[in-house]
C-alpha positions as CSV (number, residue, x, y, z in Angstrom):
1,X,0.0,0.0,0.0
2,X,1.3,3.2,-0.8
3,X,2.3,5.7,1.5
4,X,0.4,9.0,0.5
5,X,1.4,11.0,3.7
6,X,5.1,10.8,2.3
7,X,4.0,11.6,-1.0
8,X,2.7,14.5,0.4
9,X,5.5,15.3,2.7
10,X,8.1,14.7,-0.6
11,X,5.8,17.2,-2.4
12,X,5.9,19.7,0.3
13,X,9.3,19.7,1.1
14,X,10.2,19.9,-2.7
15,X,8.0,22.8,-3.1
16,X,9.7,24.6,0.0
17,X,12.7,24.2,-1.7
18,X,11.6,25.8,-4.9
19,X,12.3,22.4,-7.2
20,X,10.7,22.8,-10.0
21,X,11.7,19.5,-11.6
22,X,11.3,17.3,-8.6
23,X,8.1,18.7,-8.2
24,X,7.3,17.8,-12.2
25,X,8.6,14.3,-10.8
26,X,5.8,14.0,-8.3
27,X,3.1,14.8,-10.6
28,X,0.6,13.2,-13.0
29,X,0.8,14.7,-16.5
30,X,-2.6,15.7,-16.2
31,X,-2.4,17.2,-12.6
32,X,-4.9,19.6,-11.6
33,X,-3.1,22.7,-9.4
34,X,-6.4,24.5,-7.6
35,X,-5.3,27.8,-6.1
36,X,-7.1,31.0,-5.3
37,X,-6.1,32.4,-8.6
38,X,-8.0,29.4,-10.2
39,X,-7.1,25.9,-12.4
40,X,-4.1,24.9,-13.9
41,X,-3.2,21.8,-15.4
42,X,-0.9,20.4,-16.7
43,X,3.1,19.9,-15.4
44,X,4.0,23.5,-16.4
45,X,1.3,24.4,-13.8
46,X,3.6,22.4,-11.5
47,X,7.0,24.0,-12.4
48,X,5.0,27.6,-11.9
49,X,3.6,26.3,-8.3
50,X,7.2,25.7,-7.6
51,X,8.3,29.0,-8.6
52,X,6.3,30.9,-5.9
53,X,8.2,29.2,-3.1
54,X,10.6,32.8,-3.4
55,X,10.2,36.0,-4.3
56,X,12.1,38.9,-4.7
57,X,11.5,39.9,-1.3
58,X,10.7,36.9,0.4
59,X,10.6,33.3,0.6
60,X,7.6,31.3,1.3
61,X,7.4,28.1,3.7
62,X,4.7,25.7,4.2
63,X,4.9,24.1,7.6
64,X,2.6,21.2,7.9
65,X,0.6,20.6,11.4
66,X,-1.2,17.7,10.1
67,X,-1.9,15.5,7.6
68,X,-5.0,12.9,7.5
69,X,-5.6,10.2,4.8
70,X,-8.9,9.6,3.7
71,X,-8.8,6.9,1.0
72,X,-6.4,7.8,-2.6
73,X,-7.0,11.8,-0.6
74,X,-4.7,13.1,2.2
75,X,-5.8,16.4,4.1
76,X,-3.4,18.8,4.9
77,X,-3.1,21.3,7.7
78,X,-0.4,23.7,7.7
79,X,0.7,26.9,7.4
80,X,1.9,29.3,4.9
81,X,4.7,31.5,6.0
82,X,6.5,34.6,4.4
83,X,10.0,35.1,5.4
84,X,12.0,38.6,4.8
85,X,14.7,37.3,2.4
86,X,17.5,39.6,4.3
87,X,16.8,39.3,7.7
88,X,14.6,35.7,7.7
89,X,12.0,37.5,9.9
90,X,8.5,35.9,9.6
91,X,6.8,38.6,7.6
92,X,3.0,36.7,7.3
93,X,1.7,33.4,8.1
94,X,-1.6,32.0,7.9
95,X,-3.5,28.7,7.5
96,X,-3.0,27.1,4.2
97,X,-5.1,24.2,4.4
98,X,-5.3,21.7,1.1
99,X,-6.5,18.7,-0.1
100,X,-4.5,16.3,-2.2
101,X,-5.5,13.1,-4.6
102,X,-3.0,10.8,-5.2
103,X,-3.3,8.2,-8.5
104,X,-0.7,5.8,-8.9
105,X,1.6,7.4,-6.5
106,X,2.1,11.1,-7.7
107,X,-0.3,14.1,-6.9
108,X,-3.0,14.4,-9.4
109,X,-5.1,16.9,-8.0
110,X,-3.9,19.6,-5.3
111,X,-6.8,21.7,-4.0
112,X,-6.1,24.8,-1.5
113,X,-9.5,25.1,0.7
114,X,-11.0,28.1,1.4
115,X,-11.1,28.0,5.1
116,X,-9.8,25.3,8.1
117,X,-13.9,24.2,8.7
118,X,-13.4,22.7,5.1
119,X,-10.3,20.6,5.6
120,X,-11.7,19.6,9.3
121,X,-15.4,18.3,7.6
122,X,-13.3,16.6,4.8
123,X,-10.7,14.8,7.4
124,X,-14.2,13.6,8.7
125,X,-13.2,16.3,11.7
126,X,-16.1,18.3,11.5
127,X,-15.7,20.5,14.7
128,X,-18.3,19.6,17.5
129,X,-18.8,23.8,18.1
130,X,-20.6,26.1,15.8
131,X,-18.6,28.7,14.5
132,X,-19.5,32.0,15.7
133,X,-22.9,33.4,14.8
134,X,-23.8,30.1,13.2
135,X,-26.7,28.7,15.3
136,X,-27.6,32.5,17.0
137,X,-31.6,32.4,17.0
């Protein structure tokens, strides 16, 4: 059985370090890259995903808190972090919550979710308190 969490781990880790080919490696040919910013497909898609691991000004980190496999899926909880390229001082962080599907042991679908409720329902987490002002009569 394959190990997806390490998949997942590999992919991070490689995107952290702004690989683009080893990222390429990772991927189907016909992987699906779901961002804010929309869909791309493709491994070009991949290389480009790869390339926003540093910027001019700063380098961005994903620190993962958690990751939960849910059949050929694997939840991720983590954190995206901006670092000041001169001084290394965290500039921004903030949840970064995704959802990857693994086929055949690369990624062939990476999907950022829109808030940390998301991730928890898909993990089959769903949080046992409402979130505020949900349930207010």
């Amino acid at each position: 059985m394959p190990d997806n969490s390490a998949l997942v781990r590999r992919f991070v880790d490689t995107y952290n370090r702004g690989d683009a080919e080893a990222i390429v490696a990772l991927v189907t040919p016909d992987v699906e890259l779901e961002t804010p910013g929309g869909l791309e497909r493709g491994p070009e898609a991949a290389r480009r995903l790869a390339g926003k691991s540093t910027q001019d000004h700063a380098l961005v980190h994903i620190e993962i808190e958690r990751l939960v496999e849910t059949g050929d899926q694997v939840v991720v909880f983590a954190e995206r972090q901006m670092r000041w390229r001169e001084t290394g001082e965290l500039a921004d962080a903030s949840p970064s919550d995704a959802v990857m599907t693994i086929r055949g042991g690369k990624v062939a679908r990476w999907q950022r979710l829109a808030d940390r409720r998301e991730a928890l329902r898909l993990a089959g987490l769903e949080p046992t308190e409402p979130a505020a002002g949900e349930g207010d009569a």
